[in-house]
C-alpha positions as CSV (number, residue, x, y, z in Angstrom):
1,X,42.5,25.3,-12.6
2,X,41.0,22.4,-14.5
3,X,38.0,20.7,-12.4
4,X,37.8,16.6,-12.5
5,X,34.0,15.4,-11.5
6,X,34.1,11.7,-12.5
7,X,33.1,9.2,-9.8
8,X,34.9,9.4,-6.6
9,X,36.9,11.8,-5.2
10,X,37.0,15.5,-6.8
11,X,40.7,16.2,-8.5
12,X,41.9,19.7,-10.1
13,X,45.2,20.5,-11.9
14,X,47.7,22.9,-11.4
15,X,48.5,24.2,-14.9
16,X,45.5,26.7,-14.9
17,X,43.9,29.1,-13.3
18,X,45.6,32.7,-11.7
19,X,48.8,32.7,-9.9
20,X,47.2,32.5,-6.7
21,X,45.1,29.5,-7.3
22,X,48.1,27.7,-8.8
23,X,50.4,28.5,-5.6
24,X,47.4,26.9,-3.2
25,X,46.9,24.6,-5.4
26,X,50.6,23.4,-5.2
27,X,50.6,23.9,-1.6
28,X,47.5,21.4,-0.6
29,X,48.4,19.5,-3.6
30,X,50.5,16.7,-1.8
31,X,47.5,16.5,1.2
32,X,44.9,16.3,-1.6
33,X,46.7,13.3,-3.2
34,X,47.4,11.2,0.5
35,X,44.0,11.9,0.9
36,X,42.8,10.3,-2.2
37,X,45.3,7.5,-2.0
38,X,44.1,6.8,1.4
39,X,40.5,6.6,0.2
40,X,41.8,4.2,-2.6
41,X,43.0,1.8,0.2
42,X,40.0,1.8,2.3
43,X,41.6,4.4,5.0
44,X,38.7,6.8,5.3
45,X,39.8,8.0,8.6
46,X,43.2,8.6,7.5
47,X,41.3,10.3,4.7
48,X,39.4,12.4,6.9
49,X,42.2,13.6,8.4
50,X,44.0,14.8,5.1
51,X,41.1,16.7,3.7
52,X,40.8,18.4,6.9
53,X,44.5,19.5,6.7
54,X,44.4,20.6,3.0
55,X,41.4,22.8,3.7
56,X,43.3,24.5,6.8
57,X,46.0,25.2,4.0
58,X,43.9,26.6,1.3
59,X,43.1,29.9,3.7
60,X,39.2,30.1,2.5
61,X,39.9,30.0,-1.1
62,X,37.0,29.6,-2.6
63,X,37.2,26.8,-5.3
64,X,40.0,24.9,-4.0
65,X,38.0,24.9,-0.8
66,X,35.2,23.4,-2.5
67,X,37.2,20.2,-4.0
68,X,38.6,20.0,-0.8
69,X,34.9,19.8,0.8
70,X,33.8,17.4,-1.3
71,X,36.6,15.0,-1.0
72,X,35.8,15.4,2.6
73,X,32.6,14.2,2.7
74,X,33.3,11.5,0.2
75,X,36.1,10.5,3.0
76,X,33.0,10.8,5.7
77,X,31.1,8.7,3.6
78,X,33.3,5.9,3.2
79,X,34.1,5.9,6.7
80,X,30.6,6.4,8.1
81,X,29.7,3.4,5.8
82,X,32.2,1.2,7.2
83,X,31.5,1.7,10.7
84,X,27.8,0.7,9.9
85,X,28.6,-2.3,8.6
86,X,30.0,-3.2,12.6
87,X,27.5,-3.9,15.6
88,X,28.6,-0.1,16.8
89,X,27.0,2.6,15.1
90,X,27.2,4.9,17.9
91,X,30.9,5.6,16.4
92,X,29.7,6.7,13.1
93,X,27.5,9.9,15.0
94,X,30.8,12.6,15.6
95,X,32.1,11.5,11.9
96,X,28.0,11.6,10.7
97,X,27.3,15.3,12.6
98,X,30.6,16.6,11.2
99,X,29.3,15.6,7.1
100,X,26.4,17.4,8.0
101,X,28.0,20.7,8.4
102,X,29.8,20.9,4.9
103,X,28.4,22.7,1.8
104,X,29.6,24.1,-1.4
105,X,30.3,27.7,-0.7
106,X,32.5,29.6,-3.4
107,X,31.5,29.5,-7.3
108,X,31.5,25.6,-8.0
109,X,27.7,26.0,-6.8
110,X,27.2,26.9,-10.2
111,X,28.9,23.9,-12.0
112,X,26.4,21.7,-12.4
113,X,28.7,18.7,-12.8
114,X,30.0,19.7,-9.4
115,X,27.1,20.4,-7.9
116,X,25.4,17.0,-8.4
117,X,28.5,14.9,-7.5
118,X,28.5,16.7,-4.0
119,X,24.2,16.3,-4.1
120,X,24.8,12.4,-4.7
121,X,27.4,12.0,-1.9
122,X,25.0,13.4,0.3
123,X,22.2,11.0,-1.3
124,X,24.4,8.0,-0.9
125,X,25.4,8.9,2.6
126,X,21.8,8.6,3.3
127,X,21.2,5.6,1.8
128,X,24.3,4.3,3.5
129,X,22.1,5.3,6.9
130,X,19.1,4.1,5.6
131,X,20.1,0.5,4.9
132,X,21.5,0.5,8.5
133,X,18.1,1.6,9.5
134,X,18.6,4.7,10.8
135,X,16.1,6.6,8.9
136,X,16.1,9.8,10.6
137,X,20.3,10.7,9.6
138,X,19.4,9.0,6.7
139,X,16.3,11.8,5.8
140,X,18.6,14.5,6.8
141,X,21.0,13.7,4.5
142,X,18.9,13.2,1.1
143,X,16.9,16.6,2.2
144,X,20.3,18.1,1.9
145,X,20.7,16.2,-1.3
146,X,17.5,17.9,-2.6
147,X,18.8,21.5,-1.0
148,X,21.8,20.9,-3.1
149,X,20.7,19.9,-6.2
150,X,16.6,18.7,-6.5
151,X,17.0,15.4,-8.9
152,X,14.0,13.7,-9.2
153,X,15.1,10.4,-8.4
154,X,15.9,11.7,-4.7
155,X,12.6,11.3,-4.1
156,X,12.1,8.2,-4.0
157,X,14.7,7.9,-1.0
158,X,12.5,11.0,0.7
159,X,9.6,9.0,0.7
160,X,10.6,6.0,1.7
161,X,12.4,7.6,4.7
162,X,9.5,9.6,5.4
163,X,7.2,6.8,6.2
164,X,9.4,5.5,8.5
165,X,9.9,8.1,10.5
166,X,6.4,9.8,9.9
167,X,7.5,13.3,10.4
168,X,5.2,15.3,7.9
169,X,6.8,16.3,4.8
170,X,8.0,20.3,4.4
171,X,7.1,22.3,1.4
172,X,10.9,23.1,0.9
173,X,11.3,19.3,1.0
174,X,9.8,20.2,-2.9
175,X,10.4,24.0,-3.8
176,X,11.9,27.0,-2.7
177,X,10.2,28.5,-5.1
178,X,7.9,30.0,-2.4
179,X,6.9,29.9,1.6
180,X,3.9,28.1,3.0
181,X,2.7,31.2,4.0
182,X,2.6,31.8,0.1
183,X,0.2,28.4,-0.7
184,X,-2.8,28.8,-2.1
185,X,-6.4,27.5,-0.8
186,X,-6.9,24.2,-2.1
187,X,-10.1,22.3,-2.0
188,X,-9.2,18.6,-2.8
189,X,-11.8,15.6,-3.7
190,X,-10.1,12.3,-3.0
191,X,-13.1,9.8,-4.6
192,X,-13.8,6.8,-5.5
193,X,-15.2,6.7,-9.0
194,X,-18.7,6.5,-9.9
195,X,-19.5,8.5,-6.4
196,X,-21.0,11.8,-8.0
197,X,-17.0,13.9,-8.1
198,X,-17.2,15.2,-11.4
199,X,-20.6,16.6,-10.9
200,X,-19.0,18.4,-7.4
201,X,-16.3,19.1,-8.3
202,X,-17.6,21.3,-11.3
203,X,-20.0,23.0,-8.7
204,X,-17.4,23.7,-6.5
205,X,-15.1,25.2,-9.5
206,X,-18.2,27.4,-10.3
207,X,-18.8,29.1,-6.6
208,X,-15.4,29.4,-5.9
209,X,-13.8,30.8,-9.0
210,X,-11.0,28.8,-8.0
211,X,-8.7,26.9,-10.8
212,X,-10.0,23.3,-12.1
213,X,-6.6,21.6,-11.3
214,X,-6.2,18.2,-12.3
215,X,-2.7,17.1,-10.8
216,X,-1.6,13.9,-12.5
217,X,0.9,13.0,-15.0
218,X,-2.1,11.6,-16.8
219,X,-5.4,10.1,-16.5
220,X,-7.0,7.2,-18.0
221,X,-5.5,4.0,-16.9
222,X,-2.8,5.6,-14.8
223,X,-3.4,6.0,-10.8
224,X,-4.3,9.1,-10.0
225,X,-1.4,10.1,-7.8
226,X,-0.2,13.2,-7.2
227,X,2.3,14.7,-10.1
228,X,5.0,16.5,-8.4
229,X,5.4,19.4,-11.1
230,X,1.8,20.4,-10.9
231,X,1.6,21.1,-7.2
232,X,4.8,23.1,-7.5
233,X,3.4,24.9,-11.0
234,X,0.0,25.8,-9.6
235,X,1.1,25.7,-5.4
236,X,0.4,29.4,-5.1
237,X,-3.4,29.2,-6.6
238,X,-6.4,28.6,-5.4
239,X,-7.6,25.3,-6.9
240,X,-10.1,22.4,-6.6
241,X,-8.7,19.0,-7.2
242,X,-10.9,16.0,-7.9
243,X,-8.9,12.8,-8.3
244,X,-9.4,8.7,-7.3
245,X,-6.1,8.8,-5.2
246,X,-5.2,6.5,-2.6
247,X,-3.3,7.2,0.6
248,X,-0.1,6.5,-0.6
249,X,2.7,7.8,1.5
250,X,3.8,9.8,-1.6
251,X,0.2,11.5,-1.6
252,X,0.2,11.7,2.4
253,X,3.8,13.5,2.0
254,X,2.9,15.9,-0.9
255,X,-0.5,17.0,0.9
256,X,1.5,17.7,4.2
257,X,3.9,19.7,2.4
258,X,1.3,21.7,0.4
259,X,-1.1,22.7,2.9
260,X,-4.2,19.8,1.5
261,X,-7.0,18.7,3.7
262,X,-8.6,16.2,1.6
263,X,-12.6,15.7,1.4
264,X,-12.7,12.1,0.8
265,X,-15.8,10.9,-0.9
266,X,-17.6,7.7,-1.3
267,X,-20.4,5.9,-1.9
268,X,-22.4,2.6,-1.6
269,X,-20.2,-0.4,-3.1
270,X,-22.7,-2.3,-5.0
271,X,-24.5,1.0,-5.8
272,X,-20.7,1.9,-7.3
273,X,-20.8,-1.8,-9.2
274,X,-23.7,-1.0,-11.0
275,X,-22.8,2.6,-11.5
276,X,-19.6,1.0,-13.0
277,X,-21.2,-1.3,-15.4
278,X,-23.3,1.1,-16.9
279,X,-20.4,3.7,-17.6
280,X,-18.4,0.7,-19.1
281,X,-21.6,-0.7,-21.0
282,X,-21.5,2.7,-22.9
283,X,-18.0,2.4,-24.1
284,X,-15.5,4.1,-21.6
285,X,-13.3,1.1,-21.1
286,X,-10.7,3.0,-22.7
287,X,-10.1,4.4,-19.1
288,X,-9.4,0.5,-18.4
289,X,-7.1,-1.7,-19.8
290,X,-10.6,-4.3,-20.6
291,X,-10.7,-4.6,-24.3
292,X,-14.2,-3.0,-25.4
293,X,-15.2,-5.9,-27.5
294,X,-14.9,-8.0,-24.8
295,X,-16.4,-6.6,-22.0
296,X,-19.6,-6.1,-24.5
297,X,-19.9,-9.1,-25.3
298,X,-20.3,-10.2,-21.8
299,X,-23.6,-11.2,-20.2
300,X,-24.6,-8.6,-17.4
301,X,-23.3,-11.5,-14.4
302,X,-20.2,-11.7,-16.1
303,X,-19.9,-8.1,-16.2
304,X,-20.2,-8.0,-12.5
305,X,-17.5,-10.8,-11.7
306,X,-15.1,-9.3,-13.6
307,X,-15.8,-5.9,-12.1
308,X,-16.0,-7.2,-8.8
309,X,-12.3,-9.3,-9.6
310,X,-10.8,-6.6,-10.8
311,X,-11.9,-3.1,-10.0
312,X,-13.9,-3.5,-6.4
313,X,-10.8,-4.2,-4.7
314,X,-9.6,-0.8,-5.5
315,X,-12.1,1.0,-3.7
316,X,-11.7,-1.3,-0.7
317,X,-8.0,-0.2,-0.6
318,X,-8.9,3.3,-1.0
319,X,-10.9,3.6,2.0
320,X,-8.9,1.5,3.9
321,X,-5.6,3.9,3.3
322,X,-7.6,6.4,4.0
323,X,-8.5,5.4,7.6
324,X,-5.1,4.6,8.5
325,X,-4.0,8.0,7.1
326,X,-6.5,9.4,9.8
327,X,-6.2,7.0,12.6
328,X,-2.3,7.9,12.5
329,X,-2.8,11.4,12.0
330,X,-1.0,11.8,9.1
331,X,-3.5,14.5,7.5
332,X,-6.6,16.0,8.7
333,X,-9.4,14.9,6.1
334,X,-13.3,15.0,6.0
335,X,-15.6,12.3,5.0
336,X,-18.9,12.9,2.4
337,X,-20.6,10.4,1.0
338,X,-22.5,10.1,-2.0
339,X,-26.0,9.4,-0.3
340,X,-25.8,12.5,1.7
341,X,-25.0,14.8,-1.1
342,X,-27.9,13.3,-3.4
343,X,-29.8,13.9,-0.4
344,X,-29.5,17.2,0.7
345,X,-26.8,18.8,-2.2
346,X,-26.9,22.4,-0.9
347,X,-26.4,21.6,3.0
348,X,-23.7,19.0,1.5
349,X,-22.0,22.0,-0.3
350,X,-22.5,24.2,3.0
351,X,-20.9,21.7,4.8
352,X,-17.9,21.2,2.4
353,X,-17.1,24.7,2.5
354,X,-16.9,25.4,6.1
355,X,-14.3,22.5,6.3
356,X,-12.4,25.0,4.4
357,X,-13.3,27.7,6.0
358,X,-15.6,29.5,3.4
359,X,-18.9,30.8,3.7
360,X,-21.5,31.2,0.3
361,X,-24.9,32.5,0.8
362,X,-27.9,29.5,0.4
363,X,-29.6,31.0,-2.2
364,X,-26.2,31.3,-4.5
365,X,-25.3,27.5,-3.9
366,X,-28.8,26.5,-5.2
367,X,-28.9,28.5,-7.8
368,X,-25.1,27.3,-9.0
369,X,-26.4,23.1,-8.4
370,X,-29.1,24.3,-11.0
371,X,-26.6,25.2,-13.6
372,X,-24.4,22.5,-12.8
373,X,-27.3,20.2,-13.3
374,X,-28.1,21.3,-16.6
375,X,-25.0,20.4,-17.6
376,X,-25.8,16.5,-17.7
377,X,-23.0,15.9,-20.2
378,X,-20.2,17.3,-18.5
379,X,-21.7,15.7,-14.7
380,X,-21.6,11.9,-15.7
381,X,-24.5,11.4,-13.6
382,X,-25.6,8.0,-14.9
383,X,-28.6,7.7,-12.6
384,X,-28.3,9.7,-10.0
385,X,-29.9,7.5,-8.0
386,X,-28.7,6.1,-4.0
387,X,-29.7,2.6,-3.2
388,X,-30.5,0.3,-6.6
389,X,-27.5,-1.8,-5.6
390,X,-29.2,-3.4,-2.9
391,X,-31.9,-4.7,-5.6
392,X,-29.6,-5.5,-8.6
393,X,-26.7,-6.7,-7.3
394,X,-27.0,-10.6,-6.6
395,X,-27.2,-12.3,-3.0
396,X,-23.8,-14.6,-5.0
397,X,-22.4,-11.2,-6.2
398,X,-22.9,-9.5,-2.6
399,X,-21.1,-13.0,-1.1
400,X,-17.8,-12.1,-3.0
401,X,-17.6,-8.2,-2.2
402,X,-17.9,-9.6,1.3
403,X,-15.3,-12.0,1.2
404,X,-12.6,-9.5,-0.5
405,X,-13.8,-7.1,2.3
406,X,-12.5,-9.4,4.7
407,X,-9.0,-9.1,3.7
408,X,-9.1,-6.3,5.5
409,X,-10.1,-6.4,8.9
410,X,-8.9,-3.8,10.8
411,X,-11.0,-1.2,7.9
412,X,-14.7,-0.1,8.8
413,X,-16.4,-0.7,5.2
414,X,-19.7,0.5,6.6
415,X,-19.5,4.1,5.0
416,X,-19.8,1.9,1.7
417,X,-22.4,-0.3,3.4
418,X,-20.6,-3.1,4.5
């Protein structure tokens, strides 16, 4: 029996295959085509009705039963889709239940041609709910989508469908590779750059033994959001993760589904200016899109503007999604601040750790924050020091932070002191 996957409905022939599959085949035949012409002519319910009478007649057999299916739920589809389009979508929820029962059961699981036409009904079903704003159908149907067949651009629709119903995300929503109770322990730094990461991060890699994960597509001028295929790759390990990531709802979604209680990290804003202009000053604005001659050339107060302009209100946004994250109860996160660790760096540490649950003897965090300080190279401590910001950043310069602060009024900037 020869297998037709193009758009549409699912069509087989009858001159191959065994005897048996040729006499079904013959028999459901004539129901198979009504059905199909019926879907031609915009007569989905009529459709409906076909399918369910060919699948009746093909007695369980397996592949035949699987065209069948699909044409089915293309049928449900198309009618679902039309009844949306009317002020009643109540009638679309018997026809919308029914869809969600059918799966590919015999041997076409294994065509992959197959198996992604039926994935994609189920994905455009969903986006057929979703643009009639019933999100919550409309996330059941592209998780079955994923269950089918996991093509990355279905996750884009789970997101979005996700944050409007704000149900946390599931790890099999991204794998089946493994069970939550399978995760690994992972100690994530959300920070905002210039607020000592690197330098904890490294310490924390050091006590812990865990794996130095950095899970991005890649660094430099790229966001630091999370990259799908390294949380599934390295899911099962124990890992510390220090990245500048935002709240995005795809970051939200992936750290429900993986188990991730972020410690997000800042520090003082102007302190962070200056901090910036020295690591730029030295020739890292490869990690920008500034051209180096450029921003060398610059006087030190042009420096700042464009710093301020461009890369300050990033680190108001970042704190900002982080609050709403926690106000809404998205994740459960803990807050650490730069001028606390410089501080006190072992009660820091101490206090870090029992977020997670671990315990390290004093004597073995002090002695690890002594290696990790000789290390100045690897730390990018520039200087180390909480506070100069108030000093050499400019009443005019402290003016504008304030006023692009204020485009955001329901955030509490005081944990960057302002």
């Amino acid at each position: 029996m020869a297998i037709s996957t193009k758009e549409g409905p699912t069509q087989f022939s009858l001159n191959t295959g065994t005897d048996l599959e040729r006499r079904l085949a013959q028999i459901v035949q004539e129901d198979i085509q009504r059905g199909i012409q019926y879907l031609n002519h915009d007569q989905a319910d009529r459709a409906v009705q076909a399918f369910k009478l060919a699948r009746e007649k093909a007695n369980g057999h397996a592949v035949i039963t699987d065209v069948i299916t699909h044409n089915l739920l293309t049928a449900y589809r198309q009618h679902v889709e039309r009844i949306l389009r009317t002020d009643d979508h109540t009638r679309a929820n018997p026809f919308i239940r029914e869809a969600a029962e059918l799966r590919i059961q015999g041997p076409m699981k294994d065509d992959d041609a197959f198996r992604g036409k039926f994935a994609d009904t189920f994905k455009n079903l969903g986006m057929d709910l979703y643009y009639a704003r019933q999100y919550e159908p409309a996330l059941f149907f592209f998780r079955k989508a994923i269950e089918v067949e996991p093509c990355p651009s279905y996750y884009v629709d789970l997101t979005n469908a996700l944050a409007f119903v704000k149900t946390p995300a599931r790890l099999v929503d991204y794998t089946r590779e493994y069970t939550p109770e399978e995760l690994g322990r992972h100690i994530f730094i959300a920070c905002s750059p210039k607020s000592g990461s690197t330098f904890l991060k490294n310490l924390l890699v050091n006590l812990t033994g865990f794996k130095d994960m950095f899970s991005v597509y890649a660094g430099l001028q790229n966001e630091h959001d999370l990259d799908l295929p390294q949380m599934i790759k390295f899911g099962k390990d124990n890992t510390v993760t220090q990245q500048h990531s935002r709240a995005s709802e795809a970051n939200i979604q992936m750290m429900q589904a993986f188990g991730i209680r972020p410690v997000i990290l800042v520090r003082d804003i102007y302190d962070s200016l200056l901090s910036l202009v020295d690591f730029y000053s030295q020739g890292f604005t490869f990690s920008t899109f500034f051209n180096k001659e450029d921003f060398l050339s610059f006087s030190h107060d042009k420096k700042l503007d464009l710093l301020i302009e461009f890369a300050i209100p990033w680190y108001f946004q970042f704190v900002a999604s982080w609050q709403r994250a926690e106000a809404e109860g998205r994740l459960e996160m803990m807050w650490l601040t730069y001028e606390e660790m410089i501080a006190d760096k072992p009660a820091a540490v101490k206090k870090l750790l029992g977020y997670y649950g671990m315990a390290v003897p004093d004597d073995a965090i002090e002695d690890r924050i002594r290696f990790i300080e000789g290390d100045s190279e690897r730390n990018r401590f520039n200087k180390g020091i909480a506070g100069r910001g108030k000093s050499g950043v400019s009443d005019r310069h402290k003016a504008r932070i304030r006023e692009l602060a204020e485009y955001f009024p329901s955030a509490d900037f005081s944990c960057i002191g302002v």
